[in-house]
FIPA-208251 format. One record per residue (C-alpha): residue in one letter; x negated, y negated, z; residue number from 1. Coordinates in Angstrom, 3 decimals. Last residue first. Layout:
REM residues N
REC  semi         X         Y         Z  vextor
REC     a         X         Y         Z     NUM
...
This chain:
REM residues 478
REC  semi         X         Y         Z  vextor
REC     x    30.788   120.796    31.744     478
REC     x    29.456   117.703    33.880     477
REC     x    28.093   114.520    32.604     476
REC     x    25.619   112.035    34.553     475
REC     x    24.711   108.524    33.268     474
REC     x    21.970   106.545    34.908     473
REC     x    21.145   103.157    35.556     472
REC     x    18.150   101.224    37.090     471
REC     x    16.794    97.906    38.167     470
REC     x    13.387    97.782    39.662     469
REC     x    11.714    94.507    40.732     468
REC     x     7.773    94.129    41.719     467
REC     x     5.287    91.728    43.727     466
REC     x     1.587    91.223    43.850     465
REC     x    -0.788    88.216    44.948     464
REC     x    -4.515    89.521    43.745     463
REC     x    -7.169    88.602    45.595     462
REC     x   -10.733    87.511    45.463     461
REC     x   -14.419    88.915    44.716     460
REC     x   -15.796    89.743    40.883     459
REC     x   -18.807    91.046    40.893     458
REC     x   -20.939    91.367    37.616     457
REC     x   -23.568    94.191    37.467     456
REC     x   -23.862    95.067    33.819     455
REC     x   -21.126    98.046    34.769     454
REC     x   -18.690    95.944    36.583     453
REC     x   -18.319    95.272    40.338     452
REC     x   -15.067    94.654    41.660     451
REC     x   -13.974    93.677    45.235     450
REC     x   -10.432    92.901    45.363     449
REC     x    -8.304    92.186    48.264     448
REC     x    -4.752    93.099    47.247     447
REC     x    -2.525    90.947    49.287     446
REC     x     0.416    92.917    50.729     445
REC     x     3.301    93.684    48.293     444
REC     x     7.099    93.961    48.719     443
REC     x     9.081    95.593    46.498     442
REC     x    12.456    94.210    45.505     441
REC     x    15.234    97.003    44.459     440
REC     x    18.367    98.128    42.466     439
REC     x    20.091   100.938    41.995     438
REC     x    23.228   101.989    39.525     437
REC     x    24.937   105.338    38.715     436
REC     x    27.457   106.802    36.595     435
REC     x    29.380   109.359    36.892     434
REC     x    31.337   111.718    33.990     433
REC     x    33.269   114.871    34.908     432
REC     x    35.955   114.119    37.211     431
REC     x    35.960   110.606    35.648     430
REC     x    34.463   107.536    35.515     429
REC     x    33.155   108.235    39.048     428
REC     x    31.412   104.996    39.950     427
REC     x    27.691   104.933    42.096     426
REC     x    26.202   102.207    44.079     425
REC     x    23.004   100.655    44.834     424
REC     x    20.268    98.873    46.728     423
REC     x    16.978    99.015    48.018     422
REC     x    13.952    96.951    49.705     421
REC     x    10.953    98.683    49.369     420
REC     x     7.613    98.167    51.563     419
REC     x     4.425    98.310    49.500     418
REC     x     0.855    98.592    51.033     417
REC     x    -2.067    97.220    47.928     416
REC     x    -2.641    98.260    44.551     415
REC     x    -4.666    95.477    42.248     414
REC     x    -5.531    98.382    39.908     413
REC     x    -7.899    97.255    37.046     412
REC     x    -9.142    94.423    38.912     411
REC     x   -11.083    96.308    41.377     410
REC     x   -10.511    98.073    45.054     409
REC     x   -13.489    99.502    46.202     408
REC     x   -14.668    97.769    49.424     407
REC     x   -11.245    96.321    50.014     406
REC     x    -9.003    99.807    50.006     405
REC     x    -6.903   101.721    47.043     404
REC     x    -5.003   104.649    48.506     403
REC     x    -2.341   101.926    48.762     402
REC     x     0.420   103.050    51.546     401
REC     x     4.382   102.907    50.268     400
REC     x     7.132   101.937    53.184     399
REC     x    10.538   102.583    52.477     398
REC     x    14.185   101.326    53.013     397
REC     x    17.611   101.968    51.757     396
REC     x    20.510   100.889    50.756     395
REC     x    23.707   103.043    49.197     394
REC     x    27.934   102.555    48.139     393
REC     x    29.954   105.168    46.310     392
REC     x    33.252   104.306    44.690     391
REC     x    35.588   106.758    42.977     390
REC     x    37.145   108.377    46.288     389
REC     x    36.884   105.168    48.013     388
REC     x    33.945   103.292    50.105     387
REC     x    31.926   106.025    50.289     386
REC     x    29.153   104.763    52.324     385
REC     x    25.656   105.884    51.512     384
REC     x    22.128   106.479    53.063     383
REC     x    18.650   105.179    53.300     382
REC     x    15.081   106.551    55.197     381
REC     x    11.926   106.393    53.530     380
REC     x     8.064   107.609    53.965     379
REC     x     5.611   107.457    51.451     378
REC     x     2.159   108.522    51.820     377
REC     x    -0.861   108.000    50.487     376
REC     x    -4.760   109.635    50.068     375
REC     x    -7.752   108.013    50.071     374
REC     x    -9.202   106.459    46.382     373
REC     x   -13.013   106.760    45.984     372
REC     x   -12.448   104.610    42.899     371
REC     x   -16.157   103.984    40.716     370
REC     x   -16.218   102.971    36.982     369
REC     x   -18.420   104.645    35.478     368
REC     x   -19.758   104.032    31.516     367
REC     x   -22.453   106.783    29.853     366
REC     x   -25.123   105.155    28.558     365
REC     x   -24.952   104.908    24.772     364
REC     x   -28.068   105.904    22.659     363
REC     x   -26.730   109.663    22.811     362
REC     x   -23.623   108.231    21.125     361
REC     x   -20.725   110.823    21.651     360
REC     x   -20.018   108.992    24.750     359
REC     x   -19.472   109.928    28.308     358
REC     x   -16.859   108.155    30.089     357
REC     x   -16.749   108.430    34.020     356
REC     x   -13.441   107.571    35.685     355
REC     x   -14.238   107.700    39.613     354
REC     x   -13.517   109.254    42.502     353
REC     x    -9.769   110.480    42.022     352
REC     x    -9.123   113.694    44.180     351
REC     x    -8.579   111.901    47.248     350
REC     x    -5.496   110.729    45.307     349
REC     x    -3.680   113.889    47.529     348
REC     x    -0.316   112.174    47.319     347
REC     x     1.846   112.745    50.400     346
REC     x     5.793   112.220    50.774     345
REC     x     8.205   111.518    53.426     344
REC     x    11.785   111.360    52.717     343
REC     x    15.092   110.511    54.512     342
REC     x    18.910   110.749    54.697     341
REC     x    22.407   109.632    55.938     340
REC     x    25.345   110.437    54.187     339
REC     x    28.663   108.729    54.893     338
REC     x    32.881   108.992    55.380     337
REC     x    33.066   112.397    55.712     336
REC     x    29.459   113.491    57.071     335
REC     x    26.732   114.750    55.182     334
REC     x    23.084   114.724    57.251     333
REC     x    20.258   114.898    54.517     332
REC     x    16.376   115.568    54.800     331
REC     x    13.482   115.621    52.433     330
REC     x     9.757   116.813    52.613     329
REC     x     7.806   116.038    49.767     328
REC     x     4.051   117.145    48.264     327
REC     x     1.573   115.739    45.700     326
REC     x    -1.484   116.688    43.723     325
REC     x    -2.919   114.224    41.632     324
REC     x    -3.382   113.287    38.323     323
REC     x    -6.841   114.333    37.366     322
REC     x    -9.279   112.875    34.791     321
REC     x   -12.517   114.085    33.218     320
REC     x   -13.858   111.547    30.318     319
REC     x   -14.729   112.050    27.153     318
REC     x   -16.237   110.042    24.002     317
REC     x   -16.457   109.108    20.421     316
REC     x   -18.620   106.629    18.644     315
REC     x   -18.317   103.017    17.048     314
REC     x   -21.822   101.119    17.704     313
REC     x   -22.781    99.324    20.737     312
REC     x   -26.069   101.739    20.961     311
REC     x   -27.782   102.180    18.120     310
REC     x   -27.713   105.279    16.326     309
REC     x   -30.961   107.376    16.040     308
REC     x   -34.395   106.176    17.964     307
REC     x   -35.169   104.390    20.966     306
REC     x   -33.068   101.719    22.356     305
REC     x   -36.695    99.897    23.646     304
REC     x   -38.442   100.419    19.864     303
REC     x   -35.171    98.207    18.369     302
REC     x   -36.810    94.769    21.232     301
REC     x   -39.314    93.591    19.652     300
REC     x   -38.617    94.539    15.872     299
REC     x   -35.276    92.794    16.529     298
REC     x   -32.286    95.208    15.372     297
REC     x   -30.273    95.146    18.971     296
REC     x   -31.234    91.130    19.142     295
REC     x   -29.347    90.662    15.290     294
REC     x   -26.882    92.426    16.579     293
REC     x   -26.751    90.238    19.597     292
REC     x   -26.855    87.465    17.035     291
REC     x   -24.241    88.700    15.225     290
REC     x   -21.442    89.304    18.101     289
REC     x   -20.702    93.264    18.886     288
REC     x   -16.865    94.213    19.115     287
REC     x   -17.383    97.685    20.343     286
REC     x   -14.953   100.826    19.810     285
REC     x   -14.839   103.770    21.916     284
REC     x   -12.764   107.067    21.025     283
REC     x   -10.942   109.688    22.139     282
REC     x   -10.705   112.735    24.516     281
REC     x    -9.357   112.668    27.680     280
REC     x   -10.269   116.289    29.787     279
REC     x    -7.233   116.401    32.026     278
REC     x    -6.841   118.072    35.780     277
REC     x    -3.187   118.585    36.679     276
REC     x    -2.731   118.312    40.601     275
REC     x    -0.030   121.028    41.961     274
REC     x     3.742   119.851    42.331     273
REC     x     4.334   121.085    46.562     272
REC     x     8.526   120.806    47.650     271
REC     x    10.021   120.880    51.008     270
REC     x    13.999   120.846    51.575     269
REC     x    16.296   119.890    54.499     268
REC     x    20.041   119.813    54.690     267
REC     x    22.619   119.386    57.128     266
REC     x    26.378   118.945    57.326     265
REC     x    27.624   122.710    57.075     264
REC     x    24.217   123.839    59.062     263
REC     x    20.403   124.331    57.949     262
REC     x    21.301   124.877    54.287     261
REC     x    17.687   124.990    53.170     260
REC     x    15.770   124.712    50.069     259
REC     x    12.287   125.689    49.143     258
REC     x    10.058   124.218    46.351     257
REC     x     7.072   125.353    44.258     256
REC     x     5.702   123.117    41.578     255
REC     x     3.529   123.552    38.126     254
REC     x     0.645   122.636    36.233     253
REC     x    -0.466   121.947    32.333     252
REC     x    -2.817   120.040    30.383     251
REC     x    -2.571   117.649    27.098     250
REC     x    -5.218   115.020    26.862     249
REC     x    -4.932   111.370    25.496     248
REC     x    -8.450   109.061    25.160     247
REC     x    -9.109   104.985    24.169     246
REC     x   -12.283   103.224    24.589     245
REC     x   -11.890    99.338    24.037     244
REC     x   -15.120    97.389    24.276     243
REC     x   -15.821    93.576    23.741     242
REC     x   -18.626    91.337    22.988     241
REC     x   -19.556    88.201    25.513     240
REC     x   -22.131    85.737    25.215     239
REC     x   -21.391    83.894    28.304     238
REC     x   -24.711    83.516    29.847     237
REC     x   -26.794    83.049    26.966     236
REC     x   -27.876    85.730    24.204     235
REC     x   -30.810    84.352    21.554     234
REC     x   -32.113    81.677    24.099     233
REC     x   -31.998    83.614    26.934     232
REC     x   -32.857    86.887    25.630     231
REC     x   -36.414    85.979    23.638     230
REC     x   -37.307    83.663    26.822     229
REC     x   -37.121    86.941    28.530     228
REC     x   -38.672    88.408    26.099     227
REC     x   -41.794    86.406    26.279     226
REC     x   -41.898    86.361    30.152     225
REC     x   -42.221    89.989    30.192     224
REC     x   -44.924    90.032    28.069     223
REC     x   -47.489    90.108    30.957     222
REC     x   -45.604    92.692    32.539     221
REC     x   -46.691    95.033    29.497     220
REC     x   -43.213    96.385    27.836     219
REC     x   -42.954    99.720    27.568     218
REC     x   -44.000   100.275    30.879     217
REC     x   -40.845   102.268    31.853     216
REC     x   -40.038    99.802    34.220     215
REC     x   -40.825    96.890    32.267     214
REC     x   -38.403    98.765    29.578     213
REC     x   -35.797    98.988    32.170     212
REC     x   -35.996    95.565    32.927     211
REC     x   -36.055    94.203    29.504     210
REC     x   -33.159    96.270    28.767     209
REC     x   -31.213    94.939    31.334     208
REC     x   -31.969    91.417    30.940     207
REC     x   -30.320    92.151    27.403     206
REC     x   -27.189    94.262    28.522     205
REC     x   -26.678    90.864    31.347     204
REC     x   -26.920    88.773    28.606     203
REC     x   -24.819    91.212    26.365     202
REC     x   -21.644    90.644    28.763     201
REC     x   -19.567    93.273    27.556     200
REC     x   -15.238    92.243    27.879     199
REC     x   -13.160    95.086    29.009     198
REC     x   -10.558    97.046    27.342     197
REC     x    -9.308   100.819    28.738     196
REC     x    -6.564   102.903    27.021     195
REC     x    -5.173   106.116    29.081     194
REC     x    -3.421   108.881    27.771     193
REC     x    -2.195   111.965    29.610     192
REC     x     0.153   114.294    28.003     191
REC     x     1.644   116.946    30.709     190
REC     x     3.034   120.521    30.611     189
REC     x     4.643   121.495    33.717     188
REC     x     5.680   125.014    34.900     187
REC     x     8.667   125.148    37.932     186
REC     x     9.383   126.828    40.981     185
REC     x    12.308   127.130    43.253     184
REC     x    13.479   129.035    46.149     183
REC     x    16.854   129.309    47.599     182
REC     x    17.959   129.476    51.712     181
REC     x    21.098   129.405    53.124     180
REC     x    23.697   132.275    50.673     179
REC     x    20.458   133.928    50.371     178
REC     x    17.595   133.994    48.390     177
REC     x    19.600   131.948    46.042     176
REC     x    16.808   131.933    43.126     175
REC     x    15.911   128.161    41.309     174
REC     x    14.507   128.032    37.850     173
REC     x    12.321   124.744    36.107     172
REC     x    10.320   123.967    33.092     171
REC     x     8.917   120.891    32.782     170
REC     x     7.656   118.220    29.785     169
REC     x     5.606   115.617    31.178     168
REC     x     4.780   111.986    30.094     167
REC     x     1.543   110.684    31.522     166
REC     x     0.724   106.919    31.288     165
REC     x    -2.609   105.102    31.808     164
REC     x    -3.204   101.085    30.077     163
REC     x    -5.633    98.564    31.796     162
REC     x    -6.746    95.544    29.591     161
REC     x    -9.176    93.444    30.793     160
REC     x   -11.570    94.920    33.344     159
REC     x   -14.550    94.668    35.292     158
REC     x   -16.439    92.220    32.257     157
REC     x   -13.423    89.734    31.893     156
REC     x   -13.105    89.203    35.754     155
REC     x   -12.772    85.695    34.682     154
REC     x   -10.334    85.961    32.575     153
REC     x   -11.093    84.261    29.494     152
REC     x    -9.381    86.919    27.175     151
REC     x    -6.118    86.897    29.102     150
REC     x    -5.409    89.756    31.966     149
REC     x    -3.028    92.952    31.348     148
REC     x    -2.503    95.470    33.552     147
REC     x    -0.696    98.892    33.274     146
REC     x     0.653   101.826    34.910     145
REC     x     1.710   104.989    34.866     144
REC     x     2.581   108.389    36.628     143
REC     x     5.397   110.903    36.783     142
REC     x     7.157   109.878    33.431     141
REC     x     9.821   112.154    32.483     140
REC     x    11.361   114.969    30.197     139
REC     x    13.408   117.960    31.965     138
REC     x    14.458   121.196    31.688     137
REC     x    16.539   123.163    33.994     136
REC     x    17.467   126.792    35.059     135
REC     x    20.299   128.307    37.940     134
REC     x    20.244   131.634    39.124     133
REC     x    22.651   133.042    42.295     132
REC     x    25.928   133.609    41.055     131
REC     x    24.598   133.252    37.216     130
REC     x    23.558   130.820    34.547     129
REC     x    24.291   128.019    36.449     128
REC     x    22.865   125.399    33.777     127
REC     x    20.506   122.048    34.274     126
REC     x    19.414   119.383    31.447     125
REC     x    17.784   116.193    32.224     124
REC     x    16.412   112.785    30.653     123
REC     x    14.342   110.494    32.616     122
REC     x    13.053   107.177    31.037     121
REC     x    10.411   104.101    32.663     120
REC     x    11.417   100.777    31.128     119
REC     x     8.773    98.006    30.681     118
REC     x     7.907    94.752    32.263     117
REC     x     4.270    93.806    32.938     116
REC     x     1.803    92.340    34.828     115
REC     x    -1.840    90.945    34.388     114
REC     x    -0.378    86.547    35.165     113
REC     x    -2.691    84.645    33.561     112
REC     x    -6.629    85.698    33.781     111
REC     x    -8.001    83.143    36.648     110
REC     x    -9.557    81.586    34.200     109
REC     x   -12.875    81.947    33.113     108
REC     x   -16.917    80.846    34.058     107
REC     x   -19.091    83.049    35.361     106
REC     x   -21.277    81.999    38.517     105
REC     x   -24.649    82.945    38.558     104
REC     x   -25.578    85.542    41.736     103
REC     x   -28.461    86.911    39.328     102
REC     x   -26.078    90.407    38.392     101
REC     x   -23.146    87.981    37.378     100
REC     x   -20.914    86.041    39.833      99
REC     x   -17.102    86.150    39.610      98
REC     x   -14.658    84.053    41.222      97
REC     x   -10.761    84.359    42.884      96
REC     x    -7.615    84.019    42.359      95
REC     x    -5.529    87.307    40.697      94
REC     x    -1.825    87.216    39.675      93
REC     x     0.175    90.705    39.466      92
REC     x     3.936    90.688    38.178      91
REC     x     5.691    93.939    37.945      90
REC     x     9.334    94.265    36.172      89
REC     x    10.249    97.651    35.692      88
REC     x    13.175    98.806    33.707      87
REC     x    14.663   101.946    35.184      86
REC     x    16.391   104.551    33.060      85
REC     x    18.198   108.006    33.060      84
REC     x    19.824   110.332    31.498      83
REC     x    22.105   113.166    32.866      82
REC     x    23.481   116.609    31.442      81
REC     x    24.749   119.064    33.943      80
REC     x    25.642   122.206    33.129      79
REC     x    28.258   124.800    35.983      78
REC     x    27.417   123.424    39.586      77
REC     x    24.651   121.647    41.099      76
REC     x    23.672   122.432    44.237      75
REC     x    21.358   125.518    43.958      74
REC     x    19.415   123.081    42.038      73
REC     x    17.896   121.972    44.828      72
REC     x    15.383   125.079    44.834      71
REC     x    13.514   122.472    41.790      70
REC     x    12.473   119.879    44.042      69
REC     x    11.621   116.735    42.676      68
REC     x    11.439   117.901    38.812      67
REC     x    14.874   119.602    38.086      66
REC     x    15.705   117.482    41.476      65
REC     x    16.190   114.789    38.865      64
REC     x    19.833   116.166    37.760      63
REC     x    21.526   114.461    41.074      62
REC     x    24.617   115.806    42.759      61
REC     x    23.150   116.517    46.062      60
REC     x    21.243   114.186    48.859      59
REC     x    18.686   117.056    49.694      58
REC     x    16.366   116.115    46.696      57
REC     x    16.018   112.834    47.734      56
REC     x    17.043   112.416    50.797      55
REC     x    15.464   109.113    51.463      54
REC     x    14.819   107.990    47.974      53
REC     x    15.014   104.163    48.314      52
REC     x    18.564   104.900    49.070      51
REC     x    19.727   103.227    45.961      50
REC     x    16.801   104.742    44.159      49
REC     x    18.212   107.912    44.570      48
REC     x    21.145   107.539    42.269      47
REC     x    19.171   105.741    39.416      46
REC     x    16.585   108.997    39.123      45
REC     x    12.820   108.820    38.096      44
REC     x    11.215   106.033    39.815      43
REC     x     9.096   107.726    41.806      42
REC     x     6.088   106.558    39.388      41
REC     x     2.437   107.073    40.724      40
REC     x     0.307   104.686    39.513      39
REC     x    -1.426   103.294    42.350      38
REC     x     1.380   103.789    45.210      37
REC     x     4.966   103.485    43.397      36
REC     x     6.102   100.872    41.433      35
REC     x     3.484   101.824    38.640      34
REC     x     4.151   100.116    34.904      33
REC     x     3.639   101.645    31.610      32
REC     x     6.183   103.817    30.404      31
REC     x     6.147   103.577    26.477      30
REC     x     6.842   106.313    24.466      29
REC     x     9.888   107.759    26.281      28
REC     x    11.580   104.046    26.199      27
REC     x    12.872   105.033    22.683      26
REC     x    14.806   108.794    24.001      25
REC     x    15.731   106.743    26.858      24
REC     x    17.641   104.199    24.819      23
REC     x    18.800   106.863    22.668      22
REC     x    20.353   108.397    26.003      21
REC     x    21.905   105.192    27.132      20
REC     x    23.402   104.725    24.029      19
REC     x    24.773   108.371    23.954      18
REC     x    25.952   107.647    27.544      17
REC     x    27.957   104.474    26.112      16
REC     x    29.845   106.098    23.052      15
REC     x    30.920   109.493    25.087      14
REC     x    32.400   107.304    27.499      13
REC     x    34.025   104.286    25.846      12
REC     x    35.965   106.644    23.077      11
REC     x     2.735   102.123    33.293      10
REC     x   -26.389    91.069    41.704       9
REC     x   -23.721    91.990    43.986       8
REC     x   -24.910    95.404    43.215       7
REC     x   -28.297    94.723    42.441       6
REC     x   -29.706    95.741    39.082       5
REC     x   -30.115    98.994    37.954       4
REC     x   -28.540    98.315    34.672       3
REC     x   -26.008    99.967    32.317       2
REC     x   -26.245    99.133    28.574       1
């Protein structure tokens, strides 16, 4: 139940890419973990990686500008099939303490360490299908993440288990304006799921009631007393239930990018991919201890829920959710012997206030979780050395702003500033077949968290992040 209490109180050749590809094709289910701001995933394409995406789309000979930018496709020549994956390994640990709604101190661990490692998948198709045309599809993973704490976690009642992942589906063309200038647009359709656990603390649900019923005057203030005494010694501090609500959405958007060919050696190229608002729809399932059922059913305390299904009890529900609008500038310098590039991006997470869950239970108040995220940006620079006419060597460096900030941040998303360290290199198999590796370490700043849950617990301390990417790709030209 919420409460008005105070508020402190995700051949060789033809042999290996096909098991890459069914790789992908099995990791498309499961991308999980966010290694760039929030949840937003960059990490869609081995080759750019390397250069910690500076030049991104600008760079040439990569697939992933199908959903980057798609007016870079004026590069690519003839089809192009390419597949791509990057295993993710993200490792958040929080210290801290929790108080509930009267200042008391809960007791838990410090919840283990919350992160995960999981493979993120890219797969890519592009065809010249005239002088000027070219078309692509695409399947990828734009946004997820996911956090993970043990039962006794501390911050139990904020957040246990944190689980959001969108898989999209596009639809790109690019038009050669001219022989220095091509347009590109593309239509999106995205699944959005997002699984939330979190322990209940049904002492602070039962002091709740009580004071709302007070309130009401349902309860004379002289038998206040008597069900207080009722709650404290049917429901203690540390009677805990637990609630999982679970919700998946299709919706659709799309992109506009241009492309220019400023001189023989220079490229830039600015892309906008439009916000895609979701309505989730699922359901929300309560573990509910006996006594506390026992408390729900009471003859004291049943005329306080009012009448029709209890509250606590199996039901469905909704919740509004946006992934946000975002936009890129790129830029590449080609020379003989090196490329030199960079990237600056803005995410509009402005957008995302909170994540409010209405229920189909009438008797179940509706659960918000505030964000008031501001908005990011991501800003790299990288390059490569071609060391021989097979051999392709890249680094890079970025920096990657939190829209998350201390007065807001909670346990669900322990984002904080990044700043990427990159590396990788790319082999020509053969004039038609390249692979591609990339590496990076991701340094975090401490994520100061101050979480307050819906019965009024705050949970105050930090949360010591870091991350590792590894990625390959295969890319095959016919």
């Amino acid at each position: 139940m919420q409460m008005s209490l105070p508020r402190r109180a995700w051949a060789v050749r033809p042999l290996a890419f096909a098991a890459l590809s069914v790789a992908i094709a099995g990791a498309l289910v499961a991308p999980r973990a966010a290694d760039a701001s929030a949840f937003q995933l960059k990490e869609n394409s081995a080759k750019s990686l390397g250069t910690a995406f500076a030049g991104s789309v600008t760079a040439g000979n990569d697939a992933s500008v199908i959903v980057n930018n798609p007016a870079a496709m004026t590069m690519l020549d003839g089809n192009t099939f390419q597949a791509d994956v990057t295993a993710i390994n993200f490792s958040t640990k929080f210290s801290g303490s929790s108080t509930d709604a009267l200042g008391r101190p809960i007791a838990g661990s410090n919840g283990g360490d919350a992160g995960t490692t999981i493979p993120v998948p890219a797969m890519y198709f592009q065809s010249k299908v005239s002088d000027r045309w070219h078309v692509g599809v695409a399947l990828t993973a734009p946004f997820g993440f996911k956090t993970d704490y043990d039962s006794d976690f501390t911050g139990r009642y904020s957040g246990l288990k944190s689980d959001f992942k969108s898989l999209d589906a596009t639809l790109s063309a690019s038009f050669d304006v001219t022989d220095t200038f091509t347009l590109g647009a593309s239509a999106i359709a995205q699944k959005t799921s997002a699984e939330l656990t979190s322990a209940v603390n049904f002492n602070a649900v039962g002091l709740g009631i009580v004071q709302q019923g007070a309130a009401a005057g349902a309860i004379p203030p002289q038998a206040v007393p008597t069900y207080l005494g009722v709650i404290g010694a049917v429901v203690p501090p540390g009677t805990d239930g637990r609630a999982k609500i679970k919700g998946d959405d299709w919706a659709y958007g799309w992109q506009l990018g241009g492309f220019w060919k400023l001189t023989a050696q220079d490229r830039f190229a600015l892309n906008y991919h439009s916000k895609i608002s979701h309505t989730l729809e699922g359901t929300a399932n309560f573990q509910v201890p006996a006594q506390v059922q026992g408390l729900l059913s009471n003859p004291l305390v049943a005329p306080l829920l009012g009448t029709g299904q209890p509250p606590f009890t199996h039901t469905s529900g909704t919740a509004d959710f946006t992934t946000p609008a975002f936009a890129t500038a790129s830029f590449w310098h080609q020379d003989e012997k090196f490329g030199l590039g960079m990237d600056i991006s803005w995410t509009k997470w402005d957008s995302f206030k909170n994540l409010a869950v209405q229920y189909g239970n009438p008797s179940q108040p509706p659960t918000v979780e505030e964000f008031n995220w501001r908005n990011s940006w991501f800003a790299s620079v990288g390059g490569e050395y071609y060391a021989t006419d097979k051999l392709t060597l890249r680094a890079g460096v970025a920096v990657d702003t939190t829209p998350t900030y201390n007065a807001t941040r909670d346990v669900r998303v322990p984002d904080s500033t990044r700043r990427w360290l990159t590396f990788g290199l790319g082999y020509k198999v053969t004039e038609r077949f390249d692979v591609n590796l990339g590496a990076a370490h991701i340094f975090v700043n401490k994520a100061h968290i101050n979480s307050l849950s819906p019965t009024g617990d705050l949970t105050v301390g930090e949360n010591d992040d870091k991350g590792n990417l590894l990625s390959m790709s295969g890319q095959y030209r016919f």
